[in-house]
Residue, then its C-alpha position, 0 to 999 in steps of 0.5 A: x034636563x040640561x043635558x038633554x038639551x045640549x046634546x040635542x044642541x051639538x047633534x043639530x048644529x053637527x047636521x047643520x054643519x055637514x050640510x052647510x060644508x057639502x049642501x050637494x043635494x046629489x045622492x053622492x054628497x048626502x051618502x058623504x054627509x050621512x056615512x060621516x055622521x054615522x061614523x061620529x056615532x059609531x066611534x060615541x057607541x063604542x066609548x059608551x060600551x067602553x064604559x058600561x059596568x062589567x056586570x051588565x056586559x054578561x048578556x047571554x043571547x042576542x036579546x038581552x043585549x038588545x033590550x039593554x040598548x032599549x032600556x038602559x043606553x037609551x035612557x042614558x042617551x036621551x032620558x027614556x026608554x025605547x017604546x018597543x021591540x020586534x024581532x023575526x027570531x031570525x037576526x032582525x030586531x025592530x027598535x021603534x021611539x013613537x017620541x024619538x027626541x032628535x025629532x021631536x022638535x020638526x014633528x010639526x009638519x009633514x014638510x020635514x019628513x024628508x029631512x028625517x034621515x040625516x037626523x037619525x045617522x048619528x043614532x043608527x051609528x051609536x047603536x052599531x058602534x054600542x053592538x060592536x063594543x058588544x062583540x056583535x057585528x050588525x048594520x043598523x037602519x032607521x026608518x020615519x013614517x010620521x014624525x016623530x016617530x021612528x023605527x031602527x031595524x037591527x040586522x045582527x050579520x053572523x060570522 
């Protein structure tokens, strides 16, 4: 547990010191503040996968690599699984958290639903960096419709 909390710790005060450092409410310094935490998660992703046991990387379709993400990276990040997981059969994967912790804790008002994204470029970079490592290039994005709730929709990009 207290892991969990000081992960949660380190991820608020990395957005809170971007922000702090670029406060420009342009959409030119929120897509700087956003595209650095992206890459921080990015580069975390691609240490994770680095470091999976060689016998769970035998994946045999796109799927399974996914539900993988679901299962066991999520629970190794945040201590749960994903709630669910969609796809179109076509490239498109929808990962939906009805709980997700990151935004757990600003889930008590509406008034934080703006503030939602910065707090998900961290993730959607873990997951494309987790991907990647996974050999399987894609763009990840993450979307909030009532707080805490939030959706990663996984665009796997063919060669």
């Amino acid at each position: 547990m207290a892991d969990a909390a000081l992960f949660e710790f380190l991820h608020t005060e990395m957005v809170a010191e971007l922000w702090a450092h670029d406060p420009d409410p342009s959409p030119g310094g929120q897509k700087t503040s956003l595209s650095v935490l992206k890459g921080m998660g990015f580069r975390v992703g691609q240490a994770l996968g680095e470091r999976l046991p060689r016998e769970t990387l035998a994946f045999r379709e796109e799927l399974d690599i996914l539900k993988f993400l679901c299962k066991d990276l999520w629970v190794a990040v945040f201590q749960k699984q994903m709630d669910s997981l969609r796809t179109n059969h076509q490239g498109t994967y929808v990962l939906q958290d009805n709980s997700f912790p990151l935004l757990v804790r600003m889930a008590s008002g509406l008034q934080y639903l703006e503030e939602a994204p910065k707090f998900l470029a961290f993730t959607c970079g873990l997951l494309r960096g987790t991907l990647s490592t996974l050999g399987i290039k894609s763009l990840v994005t993450a979307s909030v419709a009532a707080l805490p709730a939030c959706k990663f929709q996984v665009v796997i990009q063919k060669a």
